[in-house]
Short mmCIF file of the C-alpha atoms (twelve columns), coordinates in Angstrom:
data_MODEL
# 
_entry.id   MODEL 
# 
loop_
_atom_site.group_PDB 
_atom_site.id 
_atom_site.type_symbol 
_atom_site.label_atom_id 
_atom_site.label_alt_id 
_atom_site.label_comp_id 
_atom_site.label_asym_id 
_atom_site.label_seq_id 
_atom_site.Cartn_x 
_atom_site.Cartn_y 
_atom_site.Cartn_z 
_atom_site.pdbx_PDB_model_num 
ATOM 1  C CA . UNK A 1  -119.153 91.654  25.490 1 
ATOM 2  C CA . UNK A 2  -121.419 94.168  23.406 1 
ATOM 3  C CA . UNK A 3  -119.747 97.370  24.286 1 
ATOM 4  C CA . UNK A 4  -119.789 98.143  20.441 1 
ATOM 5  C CA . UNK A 5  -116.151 97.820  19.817 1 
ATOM 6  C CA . UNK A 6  -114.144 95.657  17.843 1 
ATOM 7  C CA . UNK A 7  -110.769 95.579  20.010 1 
ATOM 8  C CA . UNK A 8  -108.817 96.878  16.814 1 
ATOM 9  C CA . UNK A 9  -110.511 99.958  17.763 1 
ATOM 10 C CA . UNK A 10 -109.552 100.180 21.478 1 
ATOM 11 C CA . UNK A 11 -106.159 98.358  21.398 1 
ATOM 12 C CA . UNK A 12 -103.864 98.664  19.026 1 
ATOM 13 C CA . UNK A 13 -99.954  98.007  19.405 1 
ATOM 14 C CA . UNK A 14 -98.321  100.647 21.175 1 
ATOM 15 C CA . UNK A 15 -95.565  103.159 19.870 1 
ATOM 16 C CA . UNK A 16 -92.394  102.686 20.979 1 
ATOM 17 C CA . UNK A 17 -91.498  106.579 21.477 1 
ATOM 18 C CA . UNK A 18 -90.163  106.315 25.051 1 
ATOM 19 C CA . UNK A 19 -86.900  105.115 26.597 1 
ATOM 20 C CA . UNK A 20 -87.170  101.235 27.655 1 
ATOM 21 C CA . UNK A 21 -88.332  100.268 31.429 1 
ATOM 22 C CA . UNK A 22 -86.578  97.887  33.277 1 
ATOM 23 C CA . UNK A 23 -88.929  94.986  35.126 1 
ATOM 24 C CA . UNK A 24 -88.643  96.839  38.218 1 
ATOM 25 C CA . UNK A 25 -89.837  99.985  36.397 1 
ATOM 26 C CA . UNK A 26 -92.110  98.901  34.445 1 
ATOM 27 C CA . UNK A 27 -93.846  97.174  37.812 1 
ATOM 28 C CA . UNK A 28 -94.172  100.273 39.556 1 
ATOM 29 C CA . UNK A 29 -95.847  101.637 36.772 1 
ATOM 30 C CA . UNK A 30 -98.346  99.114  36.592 1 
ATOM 31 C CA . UNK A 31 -100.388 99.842  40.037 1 
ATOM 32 C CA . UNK A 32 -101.089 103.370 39.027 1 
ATOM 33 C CA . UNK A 33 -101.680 102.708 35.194 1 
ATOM 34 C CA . UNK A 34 -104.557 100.355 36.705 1 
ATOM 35 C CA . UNK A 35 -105.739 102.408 39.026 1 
ATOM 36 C CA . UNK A 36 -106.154 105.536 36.979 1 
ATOM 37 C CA . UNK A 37 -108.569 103.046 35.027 1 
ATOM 38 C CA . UNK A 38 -110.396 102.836 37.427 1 
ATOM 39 C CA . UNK A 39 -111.009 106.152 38.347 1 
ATOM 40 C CA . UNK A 40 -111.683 107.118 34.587 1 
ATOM 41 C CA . UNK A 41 -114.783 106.894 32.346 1 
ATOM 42 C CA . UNK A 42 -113.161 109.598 29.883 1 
ATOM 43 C CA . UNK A 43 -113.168 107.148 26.173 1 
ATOM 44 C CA . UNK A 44 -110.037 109.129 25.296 1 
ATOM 45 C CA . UNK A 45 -108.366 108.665 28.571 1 
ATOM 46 C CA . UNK A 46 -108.948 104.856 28.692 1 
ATOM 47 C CA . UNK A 47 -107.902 104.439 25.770 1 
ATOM 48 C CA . UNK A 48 -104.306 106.036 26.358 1 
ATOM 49 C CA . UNK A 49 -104.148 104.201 29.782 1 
ATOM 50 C CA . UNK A 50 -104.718 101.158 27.476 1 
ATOM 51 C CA . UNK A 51 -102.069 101.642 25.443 1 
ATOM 52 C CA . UNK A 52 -99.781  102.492 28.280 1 
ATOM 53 C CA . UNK A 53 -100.414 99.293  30.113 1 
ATOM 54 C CA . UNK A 54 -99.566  97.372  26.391 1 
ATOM 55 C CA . UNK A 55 -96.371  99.427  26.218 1 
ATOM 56 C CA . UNK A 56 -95.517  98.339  30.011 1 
ATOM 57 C CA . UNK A 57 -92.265  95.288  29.235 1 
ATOM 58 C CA . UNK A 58 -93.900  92.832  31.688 1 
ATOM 59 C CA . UNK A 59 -95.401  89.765  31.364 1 
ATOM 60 C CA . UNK A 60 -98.335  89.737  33.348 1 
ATOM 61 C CA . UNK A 61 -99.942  86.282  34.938 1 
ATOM 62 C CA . UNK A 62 -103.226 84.961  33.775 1 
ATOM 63 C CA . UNK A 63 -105.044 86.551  37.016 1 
ATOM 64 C CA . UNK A 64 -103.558 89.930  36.343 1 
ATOM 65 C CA . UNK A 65 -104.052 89.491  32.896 1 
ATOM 66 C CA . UNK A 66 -107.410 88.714  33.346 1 
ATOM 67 C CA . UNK A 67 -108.402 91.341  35.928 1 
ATOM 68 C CA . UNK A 68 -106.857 94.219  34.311 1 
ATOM 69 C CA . UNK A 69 -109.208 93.242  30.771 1 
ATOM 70 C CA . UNK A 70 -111.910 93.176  33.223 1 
ATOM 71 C CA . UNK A 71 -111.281 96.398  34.536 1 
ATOM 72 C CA . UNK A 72 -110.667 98.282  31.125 1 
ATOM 73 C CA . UNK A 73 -113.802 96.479  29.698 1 
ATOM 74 C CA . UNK A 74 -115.802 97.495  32.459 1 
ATOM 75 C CA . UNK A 75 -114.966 101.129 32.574 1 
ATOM 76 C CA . UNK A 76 -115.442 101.113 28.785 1 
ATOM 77 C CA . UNK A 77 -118.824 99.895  29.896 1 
ATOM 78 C CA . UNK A 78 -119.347 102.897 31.699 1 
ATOM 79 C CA . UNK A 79 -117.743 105.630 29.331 1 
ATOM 80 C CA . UNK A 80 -119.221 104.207 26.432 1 
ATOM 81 C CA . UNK A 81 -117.939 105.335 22.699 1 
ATOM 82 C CA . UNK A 82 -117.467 108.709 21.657 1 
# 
């Protein structure tokens, strides 16, 4: 997409330091995970939020799959790399 990162950079596989969400949990949490990337151009805050939304235990469908990549590439677009 030629925002000058190779997504080895960006995402990575999260740490596994925190207890384990349930579903329901882990649902909740992914509304405001999203929508703090979307409020962000920080580099080192998207790329936490990244990682957050990789540790969240849910399987996400292809549309919200799809529009949350969309979303993190796009505000990448806008913070560009440190």
């Amino acid at each position: 997409m030629g925002h000058g990162l190779e997504s080895s950079q960006f995402f990575c596989r999260p740490r596994r330091t925190s207890p384990k969400l349930g579903e329901a949990q882990a649902s909740q949490a992914l509304d405001p995970v999203l929508r703090q990337i979307g409020k962000t151009d920080d580099y080192g805050a998207l790329k936490a939020l990244a990682r957050a939304l990789q540790a969240l235990p849910i399987k996400l469908g292809e549309a919200q799959a799809s529009q949350a990549l969309v979303l993190v590439l796009k505000q990448i677009g806008k913070a560009g790399h440190p």
